[in-house]
N, C-alpha and C positions, 0 to 999 in steps of 0.2 A: 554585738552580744556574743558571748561564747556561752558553751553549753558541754557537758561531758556526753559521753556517748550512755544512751538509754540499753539499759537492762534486757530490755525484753525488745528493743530495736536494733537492727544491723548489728547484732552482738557479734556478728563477723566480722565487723570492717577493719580488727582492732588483732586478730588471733596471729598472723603473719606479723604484721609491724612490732608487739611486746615480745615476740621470741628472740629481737635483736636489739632492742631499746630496755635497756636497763634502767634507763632510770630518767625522769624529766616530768612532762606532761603532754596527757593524748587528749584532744577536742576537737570540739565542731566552733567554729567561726561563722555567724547567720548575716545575711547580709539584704539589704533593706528589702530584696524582691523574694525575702524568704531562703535563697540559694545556701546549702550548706557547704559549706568546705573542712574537709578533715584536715588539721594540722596536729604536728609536735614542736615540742617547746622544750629545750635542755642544756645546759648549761648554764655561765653567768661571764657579762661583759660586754662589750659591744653589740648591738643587735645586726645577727647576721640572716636573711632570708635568702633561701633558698629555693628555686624554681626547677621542673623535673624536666625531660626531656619529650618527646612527641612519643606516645604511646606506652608511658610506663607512671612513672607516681612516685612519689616521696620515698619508699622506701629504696631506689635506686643509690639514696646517699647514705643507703645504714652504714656504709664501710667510713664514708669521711664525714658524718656526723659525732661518732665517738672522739675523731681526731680533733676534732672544731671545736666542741662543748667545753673544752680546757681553756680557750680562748673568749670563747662568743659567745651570747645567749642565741642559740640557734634555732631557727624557727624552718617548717621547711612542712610544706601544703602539696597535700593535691589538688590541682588546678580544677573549676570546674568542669563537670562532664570526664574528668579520669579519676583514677583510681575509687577510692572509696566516697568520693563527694556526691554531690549530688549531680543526677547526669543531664535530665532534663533534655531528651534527644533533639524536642525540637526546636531550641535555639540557638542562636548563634557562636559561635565558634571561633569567628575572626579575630584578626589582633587586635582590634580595639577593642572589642566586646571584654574578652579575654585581661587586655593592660587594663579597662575600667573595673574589673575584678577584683585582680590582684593589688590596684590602689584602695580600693575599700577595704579589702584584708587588712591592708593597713592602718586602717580608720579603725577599723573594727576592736584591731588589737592595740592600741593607741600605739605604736612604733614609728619613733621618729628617727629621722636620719640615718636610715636602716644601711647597713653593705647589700648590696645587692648582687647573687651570685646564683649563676643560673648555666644548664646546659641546653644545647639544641634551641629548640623555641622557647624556654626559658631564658637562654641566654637573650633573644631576640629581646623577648618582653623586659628582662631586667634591662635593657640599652633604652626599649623604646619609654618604659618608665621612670627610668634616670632624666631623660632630655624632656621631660611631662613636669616633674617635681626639681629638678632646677637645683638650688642649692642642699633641697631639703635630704638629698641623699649624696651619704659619705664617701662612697665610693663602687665602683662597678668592675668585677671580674664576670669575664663571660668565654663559656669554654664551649668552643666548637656550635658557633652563631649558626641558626639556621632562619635564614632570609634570602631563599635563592631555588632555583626551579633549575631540573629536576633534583628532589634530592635525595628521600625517603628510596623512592625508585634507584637508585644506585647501590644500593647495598648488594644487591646481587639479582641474580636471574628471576627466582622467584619473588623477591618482593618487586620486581617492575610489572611481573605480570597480576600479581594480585592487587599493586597500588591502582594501575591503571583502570584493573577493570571495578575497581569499588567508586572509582569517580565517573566509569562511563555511565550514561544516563538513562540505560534503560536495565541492565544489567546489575548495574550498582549494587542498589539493596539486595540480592541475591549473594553478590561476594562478599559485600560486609556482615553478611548471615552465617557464612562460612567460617569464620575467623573457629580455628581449635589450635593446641598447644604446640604440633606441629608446623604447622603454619605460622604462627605467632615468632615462635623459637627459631625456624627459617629464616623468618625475613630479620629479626632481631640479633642474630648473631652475625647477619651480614655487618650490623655497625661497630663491629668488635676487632681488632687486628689480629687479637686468640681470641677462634670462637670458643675455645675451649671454658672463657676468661667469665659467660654467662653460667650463675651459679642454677641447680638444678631446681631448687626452693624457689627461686624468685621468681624463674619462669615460671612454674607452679602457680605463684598468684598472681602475674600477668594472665594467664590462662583463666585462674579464675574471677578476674575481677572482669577481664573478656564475658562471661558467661553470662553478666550481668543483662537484666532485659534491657534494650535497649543500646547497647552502649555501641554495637559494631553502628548504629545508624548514626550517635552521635560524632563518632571515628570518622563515619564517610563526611560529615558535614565539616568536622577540622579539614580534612587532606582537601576538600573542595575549595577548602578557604583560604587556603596557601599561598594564595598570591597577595592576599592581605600582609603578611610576614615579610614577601619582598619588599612589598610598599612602605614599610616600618622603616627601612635603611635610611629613609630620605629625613627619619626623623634625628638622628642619631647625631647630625650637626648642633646640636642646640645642648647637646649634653655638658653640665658644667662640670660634673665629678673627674676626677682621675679613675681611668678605665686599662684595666689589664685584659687584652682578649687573647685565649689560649684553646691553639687549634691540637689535634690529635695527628700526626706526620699520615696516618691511614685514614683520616675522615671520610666524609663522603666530599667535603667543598674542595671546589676546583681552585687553582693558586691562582685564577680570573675571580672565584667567589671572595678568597681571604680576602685578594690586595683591593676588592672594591668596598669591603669592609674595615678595612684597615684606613680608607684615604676617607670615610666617612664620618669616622671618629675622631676627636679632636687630641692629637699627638698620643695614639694609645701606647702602651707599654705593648708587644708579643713575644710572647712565646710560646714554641713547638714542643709538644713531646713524642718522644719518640717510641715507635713500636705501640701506638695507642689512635683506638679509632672514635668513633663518634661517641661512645659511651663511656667515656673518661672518668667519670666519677666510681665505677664500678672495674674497670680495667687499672685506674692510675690512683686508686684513691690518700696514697700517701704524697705523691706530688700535689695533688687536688687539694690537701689540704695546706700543703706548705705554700703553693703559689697565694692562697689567702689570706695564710697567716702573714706572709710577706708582707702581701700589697697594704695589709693591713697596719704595719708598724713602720713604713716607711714613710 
């Protein structure tokens, strides 16, 4: 069931994302446990779904959405428990939880044989849901796979020390309480090769969609869950689609994390780009969209 966003409810969820989406459709996708997930829908062609990165939300792809929309009907959600969806702090978070989601999305929006294109743990989930649904999906780009420990923690100094202590166990909930736009914007520009390259807006509503009640607790329950994400790689054998995975030359994965992603996947296409780190759809977004229109017509 889809639903538009109500009048006099979370009339916020919508104010950031319309100052850069010109044009398509904004909704809620309801899914049988009630859970809401905010998506957009724009363009005409192919159905292309889009999956966001650990700690930010659909509107990460405003830049290679407009590039896409001429080619694809592009579809592109916040995951539950981020951005504007529904957060629900205290369930689960793991990849399966999370891949059994993002397949009902699917249901939901009857999208069959979708491209499936995704960054970070989005890329994870589109790989570990390609090798789930089998023929039923066309093809899989996945840009800068995150399925591998430590990784968040690499960005830099301060996000090791705030990642660590939001999972430690008696402390936790304290650091995940902490989360403000500094801090946010710290640890978030460590995944960028120019930090300079994160736009001022956007952290704006990283920060404020942070603010939301709840959500630094559903944050610590993802990072907790992270080894869930490793364990997905082992799924990644079974995947029938043709799979393009493309890393940033500055990500955080180690050339021990690509090549054991690379030997996991059955004959992938790769490619590096260069001067571009874990945040590739907002750093590279005109490559971001040619690597898909590519993989797409060939």
């Amino acid at each position: 069931m889809t639903t538009k966003p109500p009048v006099s409810e979370h009339a916020d969820d919508w104010i950031y994302t319309r100052r850069w989406l010109k044009a398509g459709e904004t909704a809620f996708a309801t899914l049988k446990d009630g859970t809401r997930i905010r998506y957009v829908r724009v363009g005409e062609g192919p159905d292309l779904v889009l999956t966001h990165t650990v700690r930010t939300q659909l509107d990460i792809f405003q830049f290679v959405i407009p590039l896409l929309s001429k080619h694809f009907t592009v579809y592109a959600l916040d995951l539950p428990g981020f951005g504007w969806s529904d957060l629900k702090p205290d369930s689960e978070k793991d990849e399966p939880t999370l891949r059994a989601q993002l397949r009902e999305f699917l249901q939901v929006l009857g999208i069959e044989r979708p491209i499936l294109a995704g960054e970070s743990i989005g890329a994870t989930l589109s790989l570990s849901l390609a090798a789930e649904l089998g023929d039923r999906v066309e093809r899989v780009v996945a840009f800068n796979t995150y399925d591998y420990l430590p990784g968040l923690e690499r960005a830099n100094l301060l996000a090791s020390i705030i990642i660590k202590g939001v999972r430690a166990p008696i402390v936790g909930p304290i650091f995940a309480s902490k989360e403000n736009r500094a801090i946010t914007g710290g640890i978030i520009r460590g995944g960028f090769h120019d930090p300079k390259t994160l736009p001022d807006d956007l952290l704006d509503e990283y920060s404020r969609v942070g603010n939301r009640p709840g959500y630094g607790k559903g944050m610590r329950r993802l990072l907790k869950s992270l080894p869930s994400f490793v364990a997905a790689r082992t799924r990644y054998r079974s995947i029938r689609a043709p799979v393009t995975l493309v890393w940033g030359d500055s990500d955080w994965s180690s050339r021990e994390d690509r090549a054991g992603v690379e030997r996991s996947v059955p004959s992938p296409k790769v490619i590096t780009l260069e001067r571009t780190g874990h945040f590739s759809a907002v750093e590279r977004p005109r490559d971001w969209a040619d690597i898909i229109i590519a993989a797409a017509t060939r």
